[in-house]
N, C-alpha and C positions, 0 to 999 in steps of 0.2 A: 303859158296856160297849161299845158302836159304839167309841167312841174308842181304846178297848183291842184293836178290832179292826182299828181302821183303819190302824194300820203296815203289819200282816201285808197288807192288802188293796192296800196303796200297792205291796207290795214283789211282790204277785203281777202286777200291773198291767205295775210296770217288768219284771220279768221276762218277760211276757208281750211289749210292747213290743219289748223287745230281740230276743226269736225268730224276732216277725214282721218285721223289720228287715234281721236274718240272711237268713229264708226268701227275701225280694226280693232283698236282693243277691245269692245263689245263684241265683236266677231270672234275674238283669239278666244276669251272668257267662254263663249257660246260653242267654241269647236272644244276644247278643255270640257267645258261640261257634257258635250255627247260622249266625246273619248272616257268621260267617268262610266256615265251612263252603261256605255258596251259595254267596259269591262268588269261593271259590275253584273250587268245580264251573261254577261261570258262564265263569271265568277259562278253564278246562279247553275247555268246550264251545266258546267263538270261538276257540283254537286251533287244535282238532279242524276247528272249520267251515273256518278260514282256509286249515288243511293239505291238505282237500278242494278245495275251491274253487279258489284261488291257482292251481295248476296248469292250470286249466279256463279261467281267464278271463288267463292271462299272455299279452302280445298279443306277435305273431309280431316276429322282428326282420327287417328290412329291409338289403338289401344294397347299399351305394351301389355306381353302376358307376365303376370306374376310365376316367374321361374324359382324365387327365392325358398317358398316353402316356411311352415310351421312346424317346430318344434314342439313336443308335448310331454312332460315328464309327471307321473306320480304313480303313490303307493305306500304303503305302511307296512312299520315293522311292529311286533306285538314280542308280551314277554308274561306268561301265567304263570302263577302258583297255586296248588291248594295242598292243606295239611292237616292234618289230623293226630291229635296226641291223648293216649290214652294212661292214667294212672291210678291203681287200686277202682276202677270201674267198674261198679256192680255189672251192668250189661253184657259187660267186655266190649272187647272192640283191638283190632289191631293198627298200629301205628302206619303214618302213611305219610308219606310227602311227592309230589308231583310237581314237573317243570315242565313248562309247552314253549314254544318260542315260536313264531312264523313273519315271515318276510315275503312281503306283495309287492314287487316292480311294475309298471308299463311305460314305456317310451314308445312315442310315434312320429313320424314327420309325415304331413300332407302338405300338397299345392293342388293348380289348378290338376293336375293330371296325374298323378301319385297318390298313392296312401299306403302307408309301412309300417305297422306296430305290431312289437313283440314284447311278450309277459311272460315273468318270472314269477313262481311259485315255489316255496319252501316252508315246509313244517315237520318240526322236529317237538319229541316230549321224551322223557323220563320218569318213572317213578321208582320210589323205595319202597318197600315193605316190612313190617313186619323187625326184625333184629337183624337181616341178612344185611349183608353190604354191599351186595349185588341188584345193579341197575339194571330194572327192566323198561324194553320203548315201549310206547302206547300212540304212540303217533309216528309216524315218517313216510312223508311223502314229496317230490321232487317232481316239477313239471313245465317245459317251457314251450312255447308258442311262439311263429313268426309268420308272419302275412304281409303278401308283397299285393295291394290292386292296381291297377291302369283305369283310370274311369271309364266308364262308359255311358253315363248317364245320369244327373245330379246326383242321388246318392249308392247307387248300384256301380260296383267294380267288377271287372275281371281279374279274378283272383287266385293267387297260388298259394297255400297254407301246409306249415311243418309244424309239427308236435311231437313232443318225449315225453316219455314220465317213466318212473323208476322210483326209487327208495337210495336212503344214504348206505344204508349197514344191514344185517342178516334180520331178521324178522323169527318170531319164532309162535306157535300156537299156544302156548302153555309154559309154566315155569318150566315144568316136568320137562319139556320138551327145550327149553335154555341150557338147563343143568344136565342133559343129556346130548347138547350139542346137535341137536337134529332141528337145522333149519326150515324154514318155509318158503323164504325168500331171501336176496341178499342182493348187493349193489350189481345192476344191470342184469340181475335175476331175479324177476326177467324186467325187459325194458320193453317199451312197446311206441313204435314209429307210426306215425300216421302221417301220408301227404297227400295233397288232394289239389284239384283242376275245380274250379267252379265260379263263380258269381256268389258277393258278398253284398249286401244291406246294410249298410253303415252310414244312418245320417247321423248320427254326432258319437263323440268319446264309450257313450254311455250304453249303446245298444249295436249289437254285432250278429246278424244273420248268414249265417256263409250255407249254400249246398252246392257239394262236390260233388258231379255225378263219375267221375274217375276219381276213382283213389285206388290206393293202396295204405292195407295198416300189414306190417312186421314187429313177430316176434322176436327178441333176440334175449339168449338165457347162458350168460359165461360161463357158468357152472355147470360141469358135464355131468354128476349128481342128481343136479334141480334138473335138470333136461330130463334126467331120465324115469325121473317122477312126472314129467307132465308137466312142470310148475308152466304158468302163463298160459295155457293152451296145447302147447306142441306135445305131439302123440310119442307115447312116455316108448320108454327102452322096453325090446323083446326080448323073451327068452326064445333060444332053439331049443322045440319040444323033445329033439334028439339026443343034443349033447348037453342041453342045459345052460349054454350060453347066452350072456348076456349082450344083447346088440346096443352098443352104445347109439339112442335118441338122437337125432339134429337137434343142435342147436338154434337156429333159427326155422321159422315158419312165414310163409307170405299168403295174403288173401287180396284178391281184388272185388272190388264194391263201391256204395254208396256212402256217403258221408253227411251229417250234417251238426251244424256245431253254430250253437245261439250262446251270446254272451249279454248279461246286465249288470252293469256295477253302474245302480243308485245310493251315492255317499246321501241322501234324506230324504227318505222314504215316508217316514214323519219325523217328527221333531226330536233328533240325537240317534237315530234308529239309520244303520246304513245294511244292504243288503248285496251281495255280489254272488253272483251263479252262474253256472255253465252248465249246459246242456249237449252231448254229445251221444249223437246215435249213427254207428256203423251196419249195416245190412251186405254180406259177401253176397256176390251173384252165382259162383257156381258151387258153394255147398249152404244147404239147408237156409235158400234164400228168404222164406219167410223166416228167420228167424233175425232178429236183430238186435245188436250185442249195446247195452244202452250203461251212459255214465253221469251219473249225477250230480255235483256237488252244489252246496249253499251254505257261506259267511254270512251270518246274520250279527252285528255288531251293535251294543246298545253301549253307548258315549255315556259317562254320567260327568265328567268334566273334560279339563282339555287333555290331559293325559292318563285317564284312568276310563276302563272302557270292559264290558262283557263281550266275548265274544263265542258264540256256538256255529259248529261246523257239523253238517249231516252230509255226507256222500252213499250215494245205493249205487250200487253196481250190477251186472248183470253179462256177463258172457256164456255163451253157449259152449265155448270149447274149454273152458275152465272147469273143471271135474273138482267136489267138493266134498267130502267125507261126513254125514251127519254123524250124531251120539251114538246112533243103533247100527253104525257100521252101512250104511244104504251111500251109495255114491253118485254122481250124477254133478249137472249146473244147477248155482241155485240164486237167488238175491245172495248181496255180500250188501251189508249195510255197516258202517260206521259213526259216531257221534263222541264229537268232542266239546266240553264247554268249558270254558276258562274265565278269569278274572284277574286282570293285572295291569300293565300297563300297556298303552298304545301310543306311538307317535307318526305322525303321517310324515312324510313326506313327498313335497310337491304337490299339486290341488289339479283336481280333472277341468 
């Protein structure tokens, strides 16, 4: 009888078997799916952390300073003729030929905390007259400038500024005065130094504010001659009212003072029209401090193509210790005024 029941018992067994079999792999499938579950809320939750966090702890960026600096180069060289030829001419008229030449440099380098440029000036001219074969100048002048700032404040520096000016060769008042060998002036007679302590305004290429309240301008005059006439300033050679001798003049003179020195070089001012100026006014503080010794000059440039261009040059002058001889024999300081105009060629080089 057992035996006759032991199929049925076998088959309840495996039946049994089997369900509980089922029941765990529904279970195993069900802990798998929570274990997703977690780690996909885990997944969740270090996102969330990171998305809070990450911002909190991103560390600042750092700005390197530009130490490298800018380089800046430009300037023009120029080259004038005018002439004049006369023949069988009712009017009359005597023959002429003139040569001007001038050459303008500026190089500078600035960065964040520098600023350096210095300028070169040169103008040289000639003329013929007349049947003589003798070259007279009409122009010569030689003048450089260097400026060292430290910034101090977007465009205001602390600055220190050097300047010369001088002439190439002997200069003279009059033919009369060529052909008699009685100069006026001559190279590094006289020369005239200016350095100065101050704060510069320089927001771009094109415009330059400098006031030096320390400076010093010196005389210097090689020629012991020109010293002794005074030329440049310096208090000319004594005589002893006793023996009649003559006290050889210093050559050098020194003044201490104020300084102030504006620069504009607009290459278009309007259309083909460029204009470049410098203003220069010295004031000494311990002799005749109202007075103040003032220099003028203006490049006024009219382009009619790319290399053919007019250019006129006015400088006025003005120093009080430069003693000056009128027609009527009256001596004294006086305006000194100059004007050059030319027409010939121009070529720049490098661009502001």
């Amino acid at each position: 009888m057992i035996l006759k029941k032991l199929p049925k018992f076998i088959l309840v067994c495996f039946t049994l078997m089997i369900s509980l079999s089922a029941i765990a792999q529904t279970d195993s499938t069900i802990a798998q799916a929570d274990s997703t579950i977690v780690k996909a809320d885990s997944t969740i939750v270090q996102a969330d952390s990171k998305s809070i966090i990450e911002p909190l702890v991103t560390p600042k960026k750092v700005r390197n300073r530009d130490t490298t600096g800018l380089w800046s180069f430009f300037g023009t060289s120029t080259i004038a003729t005018n002439q004049s030829q006369f023949s069988n001419w009712q009017q009359g008229g005597i023959n002429s030929i003139s040569i001007t030449t001038g050459l303008n440099l500026n190089l500078g380098f600035t960065n964040q905390t520098i600023s350096w440029q210095s300028v070169l000036d040169m103008n040289y001219g000639l003329s013929l007259q007349g049947n003589t074969t003798n070259w007279y100048k009409n122009d010569d002048r030689v003048s450089f400038s260097t400026k060292l700032g430290l910034k101090a404040r977007k465009s205001w520096f602390y600055t220190i500024i050097t300047s010369c000016s001088t002439q190439f060769q002997a200069g003279y008042n009059s033919i009369d005065d060529q052909i008699l060998g009685i100069p006026a002036s001559n190279f590094f007679a006289p020369a005239t130094f200016i350095s100065s302590i101050g704060i510069d305004f320089n927001p771009s290429p094109k415009l330059s504010a400098f006031i030096g309240p320390l400076s010093s301008k010196n005389i210097f005059v090689r020629d012991q001659k020109l010293a002794n006439l005074g030329v440049g300033g310096i208090p000319p050679a004594e005589t002893d009212p006793v023996t009649g001798e003559i006290k050889d003049a210093a050559k050098t003179m020194s003044e201490m003072g104020g300084y102030v020195k504006v620069q504009f070089n607009e290459p278009r001012v309007i259309k083909n029209v460029a204009i470049r100026s410098t203003f220069e006014f010295f004031n000494n503080y311990l002799r005749n401090p109202t007075r103040v010794d003032v220099n003028i000059q203006n490049d006024i440039t009219l382009t009619l193509n790319e290399y053919i261009s007019t250019t006129i040059t006015l400088n006025v002058k003005y120093d009080d210790d430069v003693i000056i001889e009128d027609g009527s024999g009256r001596k004294g300081p006086r305006i000194q005024f100059m004007e050059v105009l030319g027409v010939g060629l121009s070529i720049n080089l490098g661009k502001m």
